[in-house]
Every structure is written in C-alpha cells, then in structure tokens.
N, C-alpha and C positions, 0 to 999 in steps of 0.2 A: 882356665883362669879362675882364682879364687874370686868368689863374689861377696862384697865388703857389706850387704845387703842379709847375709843371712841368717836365719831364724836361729840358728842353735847359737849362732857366733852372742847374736843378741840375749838370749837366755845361759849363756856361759857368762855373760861379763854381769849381768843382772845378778845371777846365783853368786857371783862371787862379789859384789856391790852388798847385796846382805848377807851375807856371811860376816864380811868385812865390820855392817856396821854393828853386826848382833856382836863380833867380839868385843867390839868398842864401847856398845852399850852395858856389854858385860864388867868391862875396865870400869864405863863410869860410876857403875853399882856397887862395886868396891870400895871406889873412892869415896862415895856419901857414904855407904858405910862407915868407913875410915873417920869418917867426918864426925860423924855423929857419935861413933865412940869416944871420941875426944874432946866434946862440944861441951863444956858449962853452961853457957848464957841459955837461958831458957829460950832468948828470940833466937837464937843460932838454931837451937835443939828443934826449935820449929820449924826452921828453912829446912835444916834437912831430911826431916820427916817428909814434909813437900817434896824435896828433891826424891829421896830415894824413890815415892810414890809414883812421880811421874816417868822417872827411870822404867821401875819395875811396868807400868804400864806400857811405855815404846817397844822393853821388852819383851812382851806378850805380844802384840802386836809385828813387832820383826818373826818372829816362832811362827805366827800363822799367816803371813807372808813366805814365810821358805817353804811351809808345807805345802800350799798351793802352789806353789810352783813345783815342789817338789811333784805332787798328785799331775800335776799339767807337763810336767814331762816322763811321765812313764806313760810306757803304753798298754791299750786295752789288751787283754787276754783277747784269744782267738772266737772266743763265745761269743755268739752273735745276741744283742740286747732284744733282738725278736724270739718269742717260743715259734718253735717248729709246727708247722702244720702245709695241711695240702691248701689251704688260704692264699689267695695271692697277697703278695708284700704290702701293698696296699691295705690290706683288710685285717692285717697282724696287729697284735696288742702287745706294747710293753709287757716286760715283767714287771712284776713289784719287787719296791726296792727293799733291799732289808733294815734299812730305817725311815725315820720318819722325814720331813722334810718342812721345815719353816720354824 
C-alpha cells in the first residue's frame, strides 16, 4: 500500500511548486520589463523600476530555494565525514571543510 505520508512524494510536489513559481516569477519579469519599455510617465517609470526590483529579488530567492533542496536531496558520497584512524568513533575529529562558514 502506497503511503500518502511520504518524504519523497512531499519533496517531488515541493520541487515542482518552485519550479512552477520560479517559471512564473520569470513570466512576471518580462512583463515589468515590458512595462517599463513602454512607460512615459515618470510615476509609471518608477513603479516599475520597484516592480522589476522586487521581482528580480523573489527571484533570487526561488534560485536558492531550489538549490537547497536541490543539495538536500542528493546524497552523500560513500566517504565517511570522519578521518580514519585506530581512534574509537567517539574520539574522531571532523574534517575541515573546504570553505568557510558564516
């Protein structure tokens, strides 16, 4: 029996929830574009400068939404995040990462 509860079901509909709106956010950035090429009124010219701005911001923001998820569902290589030694598990030290962090 398929279970209506599971994790991939819910990260399959999620990944395609942004996707969905990253295309639509992409639609809407056209459109202010659009806008704005054809705007006289200086007040218009200013709306849509704001529009496109906050566009382009949602936009960046959906982009690093998809990666994290995207990074959150692949999985780790076989490499174990502990170095090897005759050390019990306990007593094992991280590796360092190869960036920085904060």
């Amino acid at each position: 029996m398929k279970s209506y509860f599971s994790k991939s079901s819910h990260l399959d509909k999620e990944d395609n929830s942004i996707l969905s709106d990253i295309a639509k956010t992409r639609y809407a950035l056209e459109t202010a574009y659009a806008g704005f090429d054809n705007a006289t009124d200086p007040d218009l010219i200013d709306c849509y400068i704001y529009e496109v701005n906050a566009i382009q911001k949602r936009y960046k923001y959906l982009l690093q939404e998809a990666a994290k998820m995207k990074a959150a569902t692949e999985t780790p290589k076989s490499e174990s995040l502990y170095e090897e030694s005759s050390i019990p598990l306990v007593r094992q030290t991280f590796r360092e990462f190869p960036f920085s962090v904060g």
